[in-house]
C-alpha positions in Angstrom: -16.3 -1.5 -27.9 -13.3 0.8 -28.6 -14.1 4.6 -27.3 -13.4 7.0 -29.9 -11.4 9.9 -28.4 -10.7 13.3 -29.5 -7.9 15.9 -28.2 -10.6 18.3 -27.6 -12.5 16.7 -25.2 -10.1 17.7 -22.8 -8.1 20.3 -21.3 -3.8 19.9 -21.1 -2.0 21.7 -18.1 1.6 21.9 -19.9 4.5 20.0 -19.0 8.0 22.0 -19.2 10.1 19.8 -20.5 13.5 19.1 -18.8 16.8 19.8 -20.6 18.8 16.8 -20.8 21.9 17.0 -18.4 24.6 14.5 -17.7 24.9 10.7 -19.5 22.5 8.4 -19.8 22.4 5.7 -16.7 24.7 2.9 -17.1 22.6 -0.3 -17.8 21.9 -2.0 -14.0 21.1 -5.7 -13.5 17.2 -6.5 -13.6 17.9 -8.2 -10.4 19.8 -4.9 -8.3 15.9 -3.7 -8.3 14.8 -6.6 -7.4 16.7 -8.7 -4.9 16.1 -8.1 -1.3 17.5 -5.4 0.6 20.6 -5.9 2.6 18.7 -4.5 5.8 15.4 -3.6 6.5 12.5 -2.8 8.7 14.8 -1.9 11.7 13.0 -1.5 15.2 14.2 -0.1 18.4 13.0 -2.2 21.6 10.9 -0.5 24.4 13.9 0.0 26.2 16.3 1.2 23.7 18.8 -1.6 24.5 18.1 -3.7 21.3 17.7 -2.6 17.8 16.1 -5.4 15.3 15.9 -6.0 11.6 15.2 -7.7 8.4 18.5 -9.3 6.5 18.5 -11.6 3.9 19.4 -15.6 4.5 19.6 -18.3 2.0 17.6 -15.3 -0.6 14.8 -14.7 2.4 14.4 -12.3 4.7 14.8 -13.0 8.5 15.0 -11.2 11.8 18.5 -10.3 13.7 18.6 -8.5 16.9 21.8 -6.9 18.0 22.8 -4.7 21.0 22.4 -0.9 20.4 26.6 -0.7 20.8 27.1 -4.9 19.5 26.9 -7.4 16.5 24.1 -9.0 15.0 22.2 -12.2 15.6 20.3 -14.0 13.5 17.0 -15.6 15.6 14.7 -17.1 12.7 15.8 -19.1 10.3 12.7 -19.3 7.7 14.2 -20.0 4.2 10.6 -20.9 2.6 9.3 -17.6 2.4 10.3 -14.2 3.5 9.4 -12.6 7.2 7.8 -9.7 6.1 5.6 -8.4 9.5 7.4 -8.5 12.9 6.5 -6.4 16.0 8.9 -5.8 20.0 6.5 -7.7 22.3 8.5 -7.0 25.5 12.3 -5.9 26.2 12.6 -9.6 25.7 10.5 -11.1 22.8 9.4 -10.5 18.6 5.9 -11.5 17.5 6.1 -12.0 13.5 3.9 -13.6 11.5 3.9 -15.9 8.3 1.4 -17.6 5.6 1.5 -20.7 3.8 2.3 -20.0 0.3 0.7 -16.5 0.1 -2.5 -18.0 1.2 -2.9 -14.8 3.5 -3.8 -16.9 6.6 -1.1 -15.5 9.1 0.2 -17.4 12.0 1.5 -15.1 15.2 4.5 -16.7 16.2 6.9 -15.3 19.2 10.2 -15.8 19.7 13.3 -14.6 22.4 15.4 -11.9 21.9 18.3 -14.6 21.4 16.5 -17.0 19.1 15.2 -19.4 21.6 11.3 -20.2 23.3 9.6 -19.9 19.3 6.0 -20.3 19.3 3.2 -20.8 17.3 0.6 -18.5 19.6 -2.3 -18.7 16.6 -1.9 -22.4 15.7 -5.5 -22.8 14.3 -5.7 -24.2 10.4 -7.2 -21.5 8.1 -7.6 -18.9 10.6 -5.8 -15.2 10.0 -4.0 -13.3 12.9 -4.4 -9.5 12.5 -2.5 -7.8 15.1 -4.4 -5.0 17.1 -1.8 -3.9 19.8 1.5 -4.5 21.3 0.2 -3.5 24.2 3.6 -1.8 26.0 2.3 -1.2 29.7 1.6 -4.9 29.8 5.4 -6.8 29.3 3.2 -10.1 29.1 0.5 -10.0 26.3 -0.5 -8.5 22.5 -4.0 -8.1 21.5 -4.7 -10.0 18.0 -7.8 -10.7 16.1 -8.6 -14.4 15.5 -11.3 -14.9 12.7 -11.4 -18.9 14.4 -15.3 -19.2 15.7 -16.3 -17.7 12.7 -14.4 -17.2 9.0 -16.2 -14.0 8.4 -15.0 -12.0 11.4 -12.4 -11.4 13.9 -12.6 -11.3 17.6 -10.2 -9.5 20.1 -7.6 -12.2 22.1 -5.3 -11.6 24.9 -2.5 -13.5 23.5 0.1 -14.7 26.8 3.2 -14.6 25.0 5.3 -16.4 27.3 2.3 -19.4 27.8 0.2 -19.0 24.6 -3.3 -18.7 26.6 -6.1 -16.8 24.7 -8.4 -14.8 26.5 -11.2 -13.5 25.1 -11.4 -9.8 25.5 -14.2 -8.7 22.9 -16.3 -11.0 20.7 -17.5 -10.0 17.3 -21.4 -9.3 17.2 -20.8 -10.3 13.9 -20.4 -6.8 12.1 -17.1 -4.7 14.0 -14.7 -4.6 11.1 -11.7 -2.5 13.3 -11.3 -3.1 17.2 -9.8 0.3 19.2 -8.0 0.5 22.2 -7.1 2.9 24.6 -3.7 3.9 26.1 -4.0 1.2 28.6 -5.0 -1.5 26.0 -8.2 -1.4 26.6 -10.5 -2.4 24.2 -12.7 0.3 24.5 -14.3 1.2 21.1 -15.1 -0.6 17.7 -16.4 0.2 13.8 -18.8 -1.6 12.4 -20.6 -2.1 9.1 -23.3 -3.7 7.5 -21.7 -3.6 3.9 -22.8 -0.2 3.2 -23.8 2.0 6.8 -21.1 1.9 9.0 -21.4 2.2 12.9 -18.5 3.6 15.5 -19.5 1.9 18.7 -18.2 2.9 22.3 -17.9 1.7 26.1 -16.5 3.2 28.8 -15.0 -0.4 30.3 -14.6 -3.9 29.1 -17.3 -5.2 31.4 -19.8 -3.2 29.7 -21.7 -3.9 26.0 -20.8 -1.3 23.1 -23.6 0.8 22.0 -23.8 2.9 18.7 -22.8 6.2 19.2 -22.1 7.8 15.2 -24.3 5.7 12.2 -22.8 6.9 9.0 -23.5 5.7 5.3 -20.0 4.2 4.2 -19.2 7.4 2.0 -18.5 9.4 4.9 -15.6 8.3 6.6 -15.4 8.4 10.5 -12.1 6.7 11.7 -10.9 6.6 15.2 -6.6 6.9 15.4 -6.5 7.1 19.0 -7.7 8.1 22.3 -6.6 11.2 23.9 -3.9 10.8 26.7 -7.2 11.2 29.6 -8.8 8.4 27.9 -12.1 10.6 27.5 -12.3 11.4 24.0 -10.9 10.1 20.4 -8.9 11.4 17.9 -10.2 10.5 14.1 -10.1 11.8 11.0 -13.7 12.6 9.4 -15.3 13.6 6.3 -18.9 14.3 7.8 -20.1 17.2 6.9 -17.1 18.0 4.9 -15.6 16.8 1.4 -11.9 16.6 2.4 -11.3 14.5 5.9 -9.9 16.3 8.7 -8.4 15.3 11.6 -10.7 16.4 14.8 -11.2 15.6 18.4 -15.0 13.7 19.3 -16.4 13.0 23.0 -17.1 9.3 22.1 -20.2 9.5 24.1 -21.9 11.5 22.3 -20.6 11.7 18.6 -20.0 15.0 19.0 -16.8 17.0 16.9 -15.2 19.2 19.6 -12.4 20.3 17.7 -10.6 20.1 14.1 -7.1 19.5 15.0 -6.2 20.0 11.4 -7.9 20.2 7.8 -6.2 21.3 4.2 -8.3 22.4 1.5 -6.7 19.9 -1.3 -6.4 16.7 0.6 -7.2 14.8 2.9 -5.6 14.8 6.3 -4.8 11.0 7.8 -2.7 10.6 10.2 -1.1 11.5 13.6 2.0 11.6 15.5 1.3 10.9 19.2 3.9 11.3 22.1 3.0 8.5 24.7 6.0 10.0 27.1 5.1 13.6 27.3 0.7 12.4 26.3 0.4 15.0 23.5 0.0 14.8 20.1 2.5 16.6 18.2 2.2 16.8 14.4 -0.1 16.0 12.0 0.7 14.7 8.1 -1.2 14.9 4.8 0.4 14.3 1.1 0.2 16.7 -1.3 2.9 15.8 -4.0 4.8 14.8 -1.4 4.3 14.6 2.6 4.2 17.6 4.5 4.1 18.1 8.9 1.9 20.5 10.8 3.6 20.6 14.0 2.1 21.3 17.3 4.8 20.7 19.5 8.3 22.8 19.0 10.7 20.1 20.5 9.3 18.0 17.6 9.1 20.8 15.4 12.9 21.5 15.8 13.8 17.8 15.8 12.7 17.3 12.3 14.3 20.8 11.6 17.6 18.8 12.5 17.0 15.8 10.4 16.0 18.1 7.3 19.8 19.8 8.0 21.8 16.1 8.3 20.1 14.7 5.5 19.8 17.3 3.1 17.7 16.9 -0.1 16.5 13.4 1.6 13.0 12.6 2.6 13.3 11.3 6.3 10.7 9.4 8.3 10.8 7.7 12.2 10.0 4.3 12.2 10.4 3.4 15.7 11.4 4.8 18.5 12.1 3.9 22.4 10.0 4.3 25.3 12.1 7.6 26.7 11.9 9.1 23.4 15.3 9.7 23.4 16.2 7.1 20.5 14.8 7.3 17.3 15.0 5.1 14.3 15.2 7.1 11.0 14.5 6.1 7.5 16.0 8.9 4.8 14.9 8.1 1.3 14.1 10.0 -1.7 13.2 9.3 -5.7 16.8 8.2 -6.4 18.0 6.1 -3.8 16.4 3.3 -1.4 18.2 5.5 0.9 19.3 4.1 4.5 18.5 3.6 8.4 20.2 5.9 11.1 20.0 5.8 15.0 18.9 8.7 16.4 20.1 10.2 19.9 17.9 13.6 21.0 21.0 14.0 23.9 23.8 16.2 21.4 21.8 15.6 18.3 24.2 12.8 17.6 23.2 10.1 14.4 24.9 6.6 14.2 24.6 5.0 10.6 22.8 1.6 10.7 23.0 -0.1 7.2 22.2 1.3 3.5 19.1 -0.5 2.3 20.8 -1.5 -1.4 24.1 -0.3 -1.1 24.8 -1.6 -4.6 22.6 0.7 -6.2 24.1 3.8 -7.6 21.9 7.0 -7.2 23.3 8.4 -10.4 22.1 5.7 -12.4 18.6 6.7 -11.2 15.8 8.7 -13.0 13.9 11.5 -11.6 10.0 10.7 -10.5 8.4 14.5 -11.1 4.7 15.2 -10.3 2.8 16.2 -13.1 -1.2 17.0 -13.4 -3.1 17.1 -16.6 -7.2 17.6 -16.8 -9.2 14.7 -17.7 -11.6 14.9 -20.5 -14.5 16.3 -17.7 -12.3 19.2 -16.0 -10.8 16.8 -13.4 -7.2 17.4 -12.3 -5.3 14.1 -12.5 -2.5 14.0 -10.4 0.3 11.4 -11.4 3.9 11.1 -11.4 6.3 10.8 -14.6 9.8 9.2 -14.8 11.7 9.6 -17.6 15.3 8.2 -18.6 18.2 9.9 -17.8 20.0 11.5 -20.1 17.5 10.7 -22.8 15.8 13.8 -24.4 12.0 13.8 -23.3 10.5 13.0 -27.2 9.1 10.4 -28.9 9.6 8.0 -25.8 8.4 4.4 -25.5 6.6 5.2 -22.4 4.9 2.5 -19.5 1.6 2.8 -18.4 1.4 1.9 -15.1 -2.1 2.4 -13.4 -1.7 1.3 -9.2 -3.7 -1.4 -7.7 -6.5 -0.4 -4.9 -8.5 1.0 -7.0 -8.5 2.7 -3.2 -5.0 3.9 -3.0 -2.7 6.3 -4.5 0.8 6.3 -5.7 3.6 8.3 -3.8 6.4 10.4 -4.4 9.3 7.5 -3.6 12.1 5.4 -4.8 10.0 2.9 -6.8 11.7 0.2 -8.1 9.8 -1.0 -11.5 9.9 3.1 -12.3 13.5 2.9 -11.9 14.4 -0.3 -13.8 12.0 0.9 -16.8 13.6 4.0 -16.9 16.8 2.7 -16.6 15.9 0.4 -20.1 14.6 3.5 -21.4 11.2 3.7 -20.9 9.3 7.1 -19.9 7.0 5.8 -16.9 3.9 7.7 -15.8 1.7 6.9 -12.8 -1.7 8.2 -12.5 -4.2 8.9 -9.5 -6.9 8.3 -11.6 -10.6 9.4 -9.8 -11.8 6.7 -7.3 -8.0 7.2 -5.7 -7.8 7.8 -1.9 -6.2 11.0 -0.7 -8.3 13.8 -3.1 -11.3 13.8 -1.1 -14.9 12.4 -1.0 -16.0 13.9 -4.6 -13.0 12.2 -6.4 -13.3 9.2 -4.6 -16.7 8.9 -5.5 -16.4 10.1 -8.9 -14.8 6.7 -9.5 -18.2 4.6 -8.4 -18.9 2.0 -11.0 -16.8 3.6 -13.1 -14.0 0.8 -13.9 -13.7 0.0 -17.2 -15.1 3.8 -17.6 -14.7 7.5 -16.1 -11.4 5.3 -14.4 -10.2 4.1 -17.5 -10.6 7.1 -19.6 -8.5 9.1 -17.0 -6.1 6.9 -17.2 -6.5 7.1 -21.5 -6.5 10.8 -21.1 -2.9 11.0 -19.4 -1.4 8.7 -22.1 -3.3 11.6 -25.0 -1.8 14.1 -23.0 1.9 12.7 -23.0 1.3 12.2 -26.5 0.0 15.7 -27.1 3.3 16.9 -24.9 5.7 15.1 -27.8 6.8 12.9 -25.0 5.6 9.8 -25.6 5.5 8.1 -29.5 1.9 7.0 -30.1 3.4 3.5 -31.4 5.1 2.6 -28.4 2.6 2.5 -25.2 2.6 0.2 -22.9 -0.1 -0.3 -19.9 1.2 -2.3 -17.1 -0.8 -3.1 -13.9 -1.3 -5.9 -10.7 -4.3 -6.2 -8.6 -6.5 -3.4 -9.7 -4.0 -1.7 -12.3 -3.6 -5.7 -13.8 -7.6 -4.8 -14.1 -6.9 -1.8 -16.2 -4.4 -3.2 -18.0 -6.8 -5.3 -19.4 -9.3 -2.9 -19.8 -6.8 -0.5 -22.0 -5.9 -3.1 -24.4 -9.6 -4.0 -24.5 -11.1 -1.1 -24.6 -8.7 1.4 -26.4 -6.8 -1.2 -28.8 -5.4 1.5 -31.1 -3.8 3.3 -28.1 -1.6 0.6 -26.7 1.4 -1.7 -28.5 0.6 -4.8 -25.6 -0.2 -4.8 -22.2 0.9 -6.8 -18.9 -1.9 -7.9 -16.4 -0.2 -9.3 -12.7 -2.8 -10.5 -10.4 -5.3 -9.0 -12.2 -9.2 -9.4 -12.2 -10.7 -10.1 -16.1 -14.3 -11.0 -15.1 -16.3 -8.8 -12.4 -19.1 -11.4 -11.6 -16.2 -14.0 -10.9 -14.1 -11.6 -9.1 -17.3 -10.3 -6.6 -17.8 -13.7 -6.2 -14.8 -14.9 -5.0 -13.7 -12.9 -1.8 -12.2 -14.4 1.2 -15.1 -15.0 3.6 -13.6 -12.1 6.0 -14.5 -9.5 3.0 -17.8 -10.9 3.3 -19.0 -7.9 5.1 -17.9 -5.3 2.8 -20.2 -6.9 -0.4 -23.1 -4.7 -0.1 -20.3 -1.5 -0.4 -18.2 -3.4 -3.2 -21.4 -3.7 -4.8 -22.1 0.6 -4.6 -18.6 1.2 -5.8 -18.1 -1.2 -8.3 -21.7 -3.1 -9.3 -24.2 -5.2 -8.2 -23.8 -8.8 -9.7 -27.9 -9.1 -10.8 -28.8 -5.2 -10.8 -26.2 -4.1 -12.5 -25.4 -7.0 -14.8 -25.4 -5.3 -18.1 -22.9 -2.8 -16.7 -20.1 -5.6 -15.4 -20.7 -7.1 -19.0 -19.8 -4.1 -20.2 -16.6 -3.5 -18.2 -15.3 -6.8 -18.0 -12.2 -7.8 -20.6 -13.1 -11.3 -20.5 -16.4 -10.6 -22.5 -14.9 -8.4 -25.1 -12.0 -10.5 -25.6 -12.4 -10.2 -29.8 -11.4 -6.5 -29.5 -8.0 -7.5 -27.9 -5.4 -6.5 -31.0 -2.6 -6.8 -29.2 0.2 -9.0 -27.5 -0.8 -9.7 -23.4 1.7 -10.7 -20.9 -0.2 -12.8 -17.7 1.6 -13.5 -14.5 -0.5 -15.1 -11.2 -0.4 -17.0 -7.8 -2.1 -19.7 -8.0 -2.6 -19.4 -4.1 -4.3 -15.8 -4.0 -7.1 -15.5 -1.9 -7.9 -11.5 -3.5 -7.8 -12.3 -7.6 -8.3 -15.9 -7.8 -6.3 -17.7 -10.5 -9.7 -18.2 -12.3 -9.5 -14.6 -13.5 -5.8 -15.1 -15.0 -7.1 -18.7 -16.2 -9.7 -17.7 -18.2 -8.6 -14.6 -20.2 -5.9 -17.0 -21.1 -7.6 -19.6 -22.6 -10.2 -17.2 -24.0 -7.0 -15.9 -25.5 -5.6 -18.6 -27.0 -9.2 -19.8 -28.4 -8.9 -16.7 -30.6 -5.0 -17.4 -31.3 -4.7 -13.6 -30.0 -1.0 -13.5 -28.3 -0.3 -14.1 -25.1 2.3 -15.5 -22.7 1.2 -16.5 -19.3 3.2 -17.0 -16.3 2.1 -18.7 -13.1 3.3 -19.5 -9.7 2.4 -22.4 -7.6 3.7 -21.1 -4.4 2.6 -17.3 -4.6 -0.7 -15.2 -3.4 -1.4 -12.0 -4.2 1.5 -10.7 -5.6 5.3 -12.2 -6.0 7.0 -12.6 -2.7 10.1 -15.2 -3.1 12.9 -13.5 -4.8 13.7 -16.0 -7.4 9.9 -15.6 -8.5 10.1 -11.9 -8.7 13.1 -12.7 -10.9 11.3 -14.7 -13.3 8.4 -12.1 -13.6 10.5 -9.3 -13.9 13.0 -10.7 -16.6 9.9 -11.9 -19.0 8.5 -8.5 -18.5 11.7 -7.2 -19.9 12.0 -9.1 -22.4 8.1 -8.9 -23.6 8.4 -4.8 -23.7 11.6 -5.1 -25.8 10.1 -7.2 -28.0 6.6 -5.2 -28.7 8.3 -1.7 -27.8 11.3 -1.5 -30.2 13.8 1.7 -29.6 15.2 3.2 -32.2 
């Protein structure tokens, strides 16, 4: 079933190609891009007296807490798998949470500020915690969703996190798919779907029943962010009526739009930056090529000013802050470098260094990520991001296809690690926002609508042409590279187009649509009937999910595949790695296959990332030979 494909059938946008400047990057370890950070996900408490974070101990990462002017302490000790989710309960207390094996069935546990009074608060077997809000005006309680009377759904708790009690504060109808609070943790408004219409439901108290206020078919997108500081109406960001989503103001009573806070013309427009002390919001953000502020609020405004002048040519975001608003945690980043976390003080404009997040790593070693566009083959334009080596002239590349997972998601502008160690072994790396990505806008999202294996694929196809066509990439040496989704598309590219690629690596991907559909976590249950719309209906669309899936067409397969799984992931069962394998080896096509007893959906423990990333290495050397 190989797609014949022609240079003409689409359009280029040209690429100016980059003198080469400086040396090329001295080789780095595999595991520098890989090991876990020395400090990460730092949190400020309520009361600014505590700063938190994620270290490394015995290779996994656990919470300290230390004194805004002291030294660490170390208060969990986990050295099975990493803490990756922790949240400031109180002044006093840390809720995190943790799965068994990648399983994806969190536990909410809390623990003291010092390291004592630790707590399993969600001890139910198979039952996921979701965490809804820390609720700050109330120093005794969070607000979690429990899916533990029924699999399928979630209901709202009161969580004590001194006693463990559970209150029930909202019970699932069956259907509500996000809970919303207001500013005094109230649970005060809900969306719900019935797989394909969804429904934003509203009360004015928790003693009365939700009705429907705004019934929408699942392509528009109504989502509440917040409530306004009065409690009266809702910030959300909304497509209806409109192909890019804006961010607006609705009286949830009615339905009605009041006001578009904020719309762009080429994106869409997400998400919010509320001020709970002075009850404002104060800047909007959307991402272009890279994220951009529309500020409403000139203390704010001139704030980020400042960080833009002490971190110059770094990306900065706030990650936490304190209740006065006088402390802020800062993240500064950018393509090169993992970048570092600072303390902010609005008094004097002052900045206190917290930690590097991989100090070893050398920013001169590092590539640069540029966004690029091409047209696809249709007139679309394909946004997508392309690292090349340093130092290396830009022709005749072994180049890395490396298609993101999703399908509804995008890739960033960022410091991305697997761009940065290819690069660094001297592979060109290009990342594509193929249709069906989030971010462009209804039309592009839906252009991507049973389309995989298709219209997705041959966006993806056309980017590689086009690299070719630029004399950047040599048409022997392609590689396509994916997990989740992109492990999907890796598949289909060496399946579908097996001239255009030299081998292909699938992690965590799905090889059989009718086995993937058909495996979901019961909690997805609801969402069918959409998946269904966007990527095909099991018995109506049969013929196309034969089409489209690899496993079928596994005779076409010319070259080598690479396989790496959990066998613990509740999202791409092992099942789809299993049986591409053996279908595989039936054939004697090549194929190497690495799997994980104690992973999910995706690598987590370091030594495992290890492993995958040093027999992906070694596979592209092998079927990508540099000259």
């Amino acid at each position: 079933m190989q797609r014949l494909l022609s240079l003409f059938l689409f359009s280029f946008i040209s690429l100016p190609l980059v003198s080469v400047s400086g040396e090329a990057a001295k080789l780095v370890p595999m595991e520098d891009f890989f090991r876990n950070p020395e400090k990460t996900g730092y949190q400020i408490s309520y009361n600014g007296r505590y700063v938190s974070f994620l270290a490394p101990w015995e290779s996994r990462l656990n919470i300290f807490v230390e004194k805004t002017n002291g030294n660490p302490s170390q208060i969990t000790f986990k050295s099975d798998r990493d803490i990756m989710r922790y949240y400031w309960a109180n002044n006093a207390k840390l809720v995190y949470f943790e799965d068994n094996g990648g399983d994806e069935n969190d536990h909410m546990f809390v623990i003291d500020v010092n390291g004592d009074g630790k707590r399993d608060l969600t001890p139910f077997p198979g039952v996921k915690a979701v965490f809804i809000d820390d609720l700050q005006k109330d120093s005794e309680h969070v607000l979690v969703g429990l899916n533990v009377r029924d699999k399928s759904i979630f209901d709202a708790y009161q969580v004590n996190v001194n006693t463990g009690e559970l209150r029930l504060v909202a019970e699932n109808p069956g259907d509500v798919m996000t809970w919303v609070t207001d500013h005094n943790g109230k649970v005060r408004a809900a969306l719900a779907t019935d797989g394909v219409d969804q429904i934003f439901l509203y009360r004015e108290t928790e003693n009365e029943p939700f009705k429907p206020v705004i019934k929408t078919n699942f392509k528009e997108s109504f989502e509440p962010l917040a409530f306004t500081y009065d409690n009266k109406k809702i910030y959300a960001n909304s497509n209806i009526g409109r192909d890019k989503s804006a961010v607006v103001v609705v009286d949830p009573n009615t339905g009605k739009e009041e006001k578009v806070i904020y719309e762009n013309p080429d994106v869409d427009v997400y998400n919010i930056m509320l001020s709970d002390k002075y009850k404002k919001l104060v800047a909007v953000s959307y991402v272009t090529d890279k994220l951009h502020y529309v500020f409403f609020d000139e203390k704010t405004k001139r704030m980020f000013a400042d960080f833009d002048k002490q971190f110059p040519g770094l990306e900065t975001r706030i990650t936490s802050q304190n209740k006065e608003e006088d402390m802020f945690i800062l993240r500064t980043f950018s393509d090169k470098t993992r970048g570092a976390y600072y303390l902010y003080y609005t008094k004097g404009k002052k900045v206190k260094k917290l930690a590097d997040v991989s100090s070893w790593l050398d920013e001169g070693n590092m590539a640069e990520m540029r966004p690029v566009e091409y047209r696809s083959r249709d007139g679309l334009t394909i946004h997508g991001y392309l690292t090349l080596p340093k130092g290396l002239e830009p022709k005749d590349l072994p180049i890395v296809v490396i298609p993101h997972g999703g399908p509804w998601a995008r890739d960033y502008w960022s410091y991305d690690p697997e761009a940065q160690f290819l690069a660094n072994r001297g592979y060109g790396v290009l990342q594509i926002n193929y249709r069906g990505s989030t971010g462009y806008g209804r039309s592009f999202w839906e252009a991507g609508f049973k389309e995989w294996g298709k219209a997705m694929q041959d966006d993806i196809t056309d980017g590689v042409q086009w690299l070719i066509a630029q004399g950047v990439a040599d048409p022997t040496r392609i590689a396509i590279y994916g997990a989740s989704y992109g492990g999907y598309a890796a598949l289909a590219g060496v399946t579908f187009t097996p001239n255009l690629y030299a081998c292909g690596v699938s992690y965590v991907g799905p090889s059989n649509l009718f086995t993937l559909l058909a495996s979901f976590p019961p909690y997805w249950e609801p969402l069918l009937k959409q998946m269904y719309e966007q990527v095909g209906d099991p018995i109506a669309d049969k013929k196309l999910l034969e089409e489209v899936s690899p496993l079928f067409h596994v005779e076409e397969i010319k070259v080598p595949l690479l396989i790496a799984q959990g066998a613990n992931d509740p999202r791409v069962k092992q099942q789809e790695s299993d049986q591409i394998v053996a279908a595989l080896k039936e054939r004697n096509l090549p194929v190497e296959y690495l799997l994980k007893e104690d992973e999910g959906h995706g690598f987590v423990k370091e030594e495992n990332r290890f492993d995958f990333y040093r027999k992906l290495e070694s596979f592209l050397e092998k079927h990508l030979k540099r000259n």
